[in-house]
N, C-alpha and C positions, 0 to 999 in steps of 0.2 A: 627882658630877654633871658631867655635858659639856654645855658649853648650844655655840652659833655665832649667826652673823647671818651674812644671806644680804640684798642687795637684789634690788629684781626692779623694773624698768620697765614700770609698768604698761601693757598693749598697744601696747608702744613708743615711743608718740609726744606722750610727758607728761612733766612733772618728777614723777609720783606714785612714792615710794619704800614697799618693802614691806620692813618692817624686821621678821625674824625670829628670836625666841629659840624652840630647840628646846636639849627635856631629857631626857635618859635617866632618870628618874626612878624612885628607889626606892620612893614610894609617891605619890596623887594621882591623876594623870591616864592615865598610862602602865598602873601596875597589873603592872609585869615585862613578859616578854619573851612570854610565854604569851595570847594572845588566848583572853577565854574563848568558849563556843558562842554563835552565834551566838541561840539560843532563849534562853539564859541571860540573854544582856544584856537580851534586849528583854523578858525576865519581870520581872530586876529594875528597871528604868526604869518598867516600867508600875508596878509595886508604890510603886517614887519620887514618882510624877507623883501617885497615890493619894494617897501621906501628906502631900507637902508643899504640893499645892494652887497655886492662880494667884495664887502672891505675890511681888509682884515684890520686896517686899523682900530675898528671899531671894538675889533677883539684883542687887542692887544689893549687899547685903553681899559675894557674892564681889567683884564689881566691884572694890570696895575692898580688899579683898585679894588680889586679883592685880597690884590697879597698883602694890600697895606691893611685891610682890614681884620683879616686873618693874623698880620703882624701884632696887631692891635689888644688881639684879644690874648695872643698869649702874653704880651708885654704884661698886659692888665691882673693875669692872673684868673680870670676870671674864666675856667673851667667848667664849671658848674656852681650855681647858687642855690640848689635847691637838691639838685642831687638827682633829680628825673631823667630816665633814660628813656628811648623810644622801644615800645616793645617789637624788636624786629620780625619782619614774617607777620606783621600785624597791623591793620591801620593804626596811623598814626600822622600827626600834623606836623611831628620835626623835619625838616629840612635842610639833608643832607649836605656838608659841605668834607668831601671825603679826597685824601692824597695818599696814592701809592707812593711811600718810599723805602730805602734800604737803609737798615742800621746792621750794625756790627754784634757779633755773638750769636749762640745759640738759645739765648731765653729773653723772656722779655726784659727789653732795655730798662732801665732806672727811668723815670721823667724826664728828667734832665736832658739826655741823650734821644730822648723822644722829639723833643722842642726842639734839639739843634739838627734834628734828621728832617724835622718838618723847615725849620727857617731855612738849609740850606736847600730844600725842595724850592723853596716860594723865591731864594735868592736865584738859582736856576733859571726862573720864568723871564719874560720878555720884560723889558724895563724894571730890572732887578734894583741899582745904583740909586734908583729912589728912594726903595722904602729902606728907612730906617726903625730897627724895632725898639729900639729905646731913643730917648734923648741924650745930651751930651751926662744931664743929670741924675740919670737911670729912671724917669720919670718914664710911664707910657706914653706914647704920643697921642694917645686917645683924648677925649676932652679934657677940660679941666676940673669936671667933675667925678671922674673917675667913671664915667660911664663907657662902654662901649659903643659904637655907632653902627645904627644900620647897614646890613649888609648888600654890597651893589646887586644892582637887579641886572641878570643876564642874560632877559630877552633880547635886547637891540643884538648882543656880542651873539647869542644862537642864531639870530638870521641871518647875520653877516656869514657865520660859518655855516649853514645852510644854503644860502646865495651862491657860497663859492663851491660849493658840491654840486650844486646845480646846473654850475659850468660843464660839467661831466668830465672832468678829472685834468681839465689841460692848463689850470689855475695854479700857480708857484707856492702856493699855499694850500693846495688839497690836503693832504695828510694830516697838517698841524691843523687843519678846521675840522676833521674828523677825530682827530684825538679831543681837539676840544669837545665837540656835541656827546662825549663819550662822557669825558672827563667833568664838564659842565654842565649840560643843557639839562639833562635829567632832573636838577633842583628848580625847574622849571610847571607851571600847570602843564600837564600833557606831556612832558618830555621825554617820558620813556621812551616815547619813537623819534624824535631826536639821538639820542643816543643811540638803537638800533641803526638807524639811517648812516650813523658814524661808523658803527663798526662795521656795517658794511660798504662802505664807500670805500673801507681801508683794503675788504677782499676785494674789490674790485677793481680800483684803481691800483692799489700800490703793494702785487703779487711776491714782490721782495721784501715786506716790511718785517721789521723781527721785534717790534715790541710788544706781540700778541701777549704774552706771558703776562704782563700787568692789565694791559687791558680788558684781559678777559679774568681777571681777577675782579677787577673795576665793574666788570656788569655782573656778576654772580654776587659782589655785594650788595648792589643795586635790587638784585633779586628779592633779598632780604629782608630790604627798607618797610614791605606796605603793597596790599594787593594793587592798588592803583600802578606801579614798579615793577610788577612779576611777568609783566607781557615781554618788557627788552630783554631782559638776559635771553629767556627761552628761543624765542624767536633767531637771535644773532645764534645760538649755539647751534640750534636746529637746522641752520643754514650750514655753516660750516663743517657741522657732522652729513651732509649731507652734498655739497656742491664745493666745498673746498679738494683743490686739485689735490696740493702737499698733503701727504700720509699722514704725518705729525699734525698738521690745523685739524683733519676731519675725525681721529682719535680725540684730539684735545673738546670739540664741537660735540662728539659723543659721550666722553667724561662730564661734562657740565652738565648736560641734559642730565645724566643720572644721578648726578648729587644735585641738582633743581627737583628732580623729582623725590629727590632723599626728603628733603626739607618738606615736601609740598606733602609726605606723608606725617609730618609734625604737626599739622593744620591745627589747631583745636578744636572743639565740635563736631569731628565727624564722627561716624559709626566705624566701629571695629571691622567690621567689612571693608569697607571704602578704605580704612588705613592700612588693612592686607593689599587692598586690590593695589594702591598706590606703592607701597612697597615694590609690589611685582612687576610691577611697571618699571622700576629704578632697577630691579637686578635687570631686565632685561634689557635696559639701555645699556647696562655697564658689562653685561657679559661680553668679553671678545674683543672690547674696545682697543687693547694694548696689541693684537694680532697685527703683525708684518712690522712692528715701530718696537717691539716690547723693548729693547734697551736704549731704543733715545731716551734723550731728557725729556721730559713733561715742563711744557713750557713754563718758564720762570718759577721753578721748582729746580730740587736736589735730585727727587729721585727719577728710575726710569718709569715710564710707560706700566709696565709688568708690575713693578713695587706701588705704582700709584691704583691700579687698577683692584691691586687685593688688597692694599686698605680702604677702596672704594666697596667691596663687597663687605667687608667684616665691620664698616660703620651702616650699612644697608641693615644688615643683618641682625648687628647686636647696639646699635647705636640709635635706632627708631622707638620714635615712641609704639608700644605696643611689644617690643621683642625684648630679650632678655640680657641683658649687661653680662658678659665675661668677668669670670675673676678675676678683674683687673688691679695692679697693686700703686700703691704710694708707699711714701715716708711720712711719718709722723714728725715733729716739730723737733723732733729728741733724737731722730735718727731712727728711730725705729720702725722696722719693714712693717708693712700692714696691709691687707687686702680687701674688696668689696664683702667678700664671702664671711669677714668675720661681723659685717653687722647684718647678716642673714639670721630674719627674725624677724627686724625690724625695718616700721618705714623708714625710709631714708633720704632723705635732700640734699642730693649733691649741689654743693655752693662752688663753684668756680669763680675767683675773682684775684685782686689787686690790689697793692696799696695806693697805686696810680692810680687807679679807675675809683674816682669820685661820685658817682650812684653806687659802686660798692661798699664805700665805705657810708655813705649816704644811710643804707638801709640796715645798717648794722641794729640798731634802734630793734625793728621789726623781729628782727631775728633771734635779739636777745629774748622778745617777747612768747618766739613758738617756743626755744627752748623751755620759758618759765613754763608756758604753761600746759606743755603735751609732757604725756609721762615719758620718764627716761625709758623704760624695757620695753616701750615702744614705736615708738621714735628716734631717729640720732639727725643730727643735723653734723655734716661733713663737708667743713670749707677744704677747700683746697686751692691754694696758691698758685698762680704762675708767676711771682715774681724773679727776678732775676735771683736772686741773693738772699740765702735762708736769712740771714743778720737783717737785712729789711724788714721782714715778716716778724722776727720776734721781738725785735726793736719795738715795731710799731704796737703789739699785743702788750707793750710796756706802757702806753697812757691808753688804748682801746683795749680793753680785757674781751675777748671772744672764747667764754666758758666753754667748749663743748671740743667732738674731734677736730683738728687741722693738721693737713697734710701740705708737703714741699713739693711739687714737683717740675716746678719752671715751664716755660712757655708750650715747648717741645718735648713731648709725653707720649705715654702709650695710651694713656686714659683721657688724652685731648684730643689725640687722633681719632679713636674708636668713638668717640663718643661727638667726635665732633664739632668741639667746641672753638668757636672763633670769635665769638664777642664776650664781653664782660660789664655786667655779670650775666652767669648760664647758672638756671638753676636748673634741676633734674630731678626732679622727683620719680622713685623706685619702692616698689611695694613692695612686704615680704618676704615675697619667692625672688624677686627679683628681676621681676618686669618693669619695663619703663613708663609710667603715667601721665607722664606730660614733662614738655622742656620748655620753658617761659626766659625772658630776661629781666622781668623786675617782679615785687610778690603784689599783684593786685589782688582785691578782697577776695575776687573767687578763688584764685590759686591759693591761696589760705585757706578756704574753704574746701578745696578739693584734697588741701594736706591734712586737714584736721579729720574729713568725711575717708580717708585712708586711715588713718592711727584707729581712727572708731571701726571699722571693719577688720583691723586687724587683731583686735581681741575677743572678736564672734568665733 
């Protein structure tokens, strides 16, 4: 089993951390590498939903067994073993197991404070008093071989909360079976519309609901997962910008749609055409979007409407692959100011990452290896930190040596907004002049290949 964690700033301007365990998983939720048909799933889900009826107890039993398993795995330690991250916005076989919750401060949390913002999420949940995450003798509860245990399968638990939506809305547990198929069912074959179906049972049955704000944080990361994923988010947003009563939902429903289409112009493999055309498509959702709301709050966000809307333009703008990075500035390790423009020259690979984030340190390896072997006057490779705490970052460069530039600039940035970044690791590769050439999140052979086939054209 390969599990990771990934955080993610919830629409930038929050301490809301998205703490994710994904798993390759030999049996449960995943099902292998083989996706079946697409009529198959939704025969056997219907035949599910059939047998096991709108009980929610069924959904509270998984509950209880995922949190213990999720207990499990952080008790264990066991993060990552290999260091493999799923490239998001790209197929991929991980299988998401993702919790919105709040931690404390304005940069990313320590670990530490990650785990106990995640443990006291899972203690929250229905039948919390059970799981315990350690033993009396600090021992994981896990096996006794130190392995982790597969993770529960949450088909039966989706149909139950299917079932009970099905009731059309006069069922005592609507909402919390709509939050589930939001929150759950997506790690499911075919689930994306599960999850749409969630979020929309929420506009329709429960007009007063105010937890829009995570939720729809919840399915724009889902967006992100793997083309098989990208149908839910759109669809629920499309809705909302579009048939939601409240001013504030159908603003919120038409910012998503434009940073989904942000993303959808990062695609790899398209033509320069097609990544213009997409682009223009993302300003023109995002134009206008804050009109008659502009200083409400942007749900489950800091800022207003107005403030979220034009950093929605200027990451459209200067944050796509294809368009040109602003002079955007950091600190160096040493305190000293420094900006994109001084390695204007050169190509350049923006490394965004973490001491937390174990795929980032994972690939350190690889990275010592571009530096070795691309010339310095034209090349620079530029990690840049969001940890909490410069003393973290240089601590840690005390048994990891990372020869090359490193910049400080904690979670909440000007060059994490503009540029976009909510998982870790982001890389960014930037040409020359200072166009963007592609954003990946881990280096496969091509993306090496497309840094190396860069440095060689910038000496013609």
């Amino acid at each position: 089993m390969t599990t990771w964690m990934e955080t993610e700033l919830g629409s930038w301007g929050q301490a809301a951390i998205v703490l994710a365990l994904a798993a390759v998983l030999s049996s449960g939720a995943s099902h292998g590498s083989m996706a079946p048909e697409e009529s198959s799933v939704e025969d056997e889900m219907e035949a599910l939903v059939a047998e096991v009826g709108p009980d929610w107890d069924v959904v509270e039993d998984y509950l209880e067994h995922e949190r213990t398993w999720m207990a499990r795995i952080l008790a264990s330690g066991k993060v990552s073993e290999d260091g493999s991250s799923p490239n998001l916005g790209e197929a991929g076989s991980a299988t998401p197991r993702v919790f919105v919750v709040r931690a404390s401060g304005d940069g990313a949390p320590p670990r530490a404070e990650m785990e106990q913002a995640l443990r006291a999420a899972l203690e929250a949940r229905p039948g919390a008093e059970s799981a315990d995450l350690r033993s009396e003798d600090g021992d994981s509860p896990a096996s006794t071989d130190g392995s982790v245990p597969d993770a529960p399968d949450v088909r039966r638990a989706a149909a139950a909360a299917i079932a009970i939506l099905e009731v059309g809305g006069t069922h005592e547990k609507t909402v919390e079976a709509a939050e589930f198929l939001v929150n759950n069912a997506a790690m499911t074959p075919g689930g994306e519309e599960y999850a749409s179906r969630g979020a929309r049972a929420l506009l329709e049955y429960a007009p007063d609901y105010e937890g829009w704000g995570l939720i729809l944080q919840r399915m724009h990361l889902l967006g992100r997962v793997g083309p098989a994923r990208q149908a839910a988010a759109p669809a629920v947003f499309r809705v909302l910008a579009s048939e939601a009563e409240d001013p504030v939902l159908r603003a919120t429903g038409r910012y998503y749609v434009a940073a989904g289409r942000m993303q959808f112009a990062n695609a790899p493999g398209i033509s320069e055409g097609e990544r213009a055309a997409r682009r223009e498509r993302a300003l023109d959702a995002a134009a206008g979007l804050s009109a008659g709301v502009e200083e409400e709050d942007f749900p489950g966000d800091a800022r207003t409407f107005a403030e979220a809307e034009a950093d929605l333009f200027r990451s459209i703008r200067h944050g796509t692959v294809g368009s040109k990075v602003p002079d955007l500035a950091g600190s160096r390790l040493d305190g000293v100011p420094e900006r994109l423009s001084d390695y204007r020259g050169r190509v350049v690979l923006l490394d965004f990452w973490a001491t937390w984030c174990a795929p980032c340190v994972a690939a350190l390896p690889e990275k010592r290896q571009l530096v070795a072997d691309l010339p310095a006057d034209r090349f620079a490779l530029l990690s840049i930190s969001v940890d909490a705490e410069l003393e973290t970052v240089t601590g840690f460069l005390e048994d990891e040596p990372m020869p090359w530039s490193n910049w400080h600039v904690g979670m909440q940035s000007d060059i994490t907004r503009t540029l976009q970044v909510g998982s870790y690791p982001t890389y960014i590769l930037i040409d020359e002049h200072g166009e963007i050439l592609a954003k990946r999140n881990h280096l496969p052979d091509d993306f090496v290949t497309l840094i190396e086939e860069a440095v060689g054209r910038s000496a013609e």
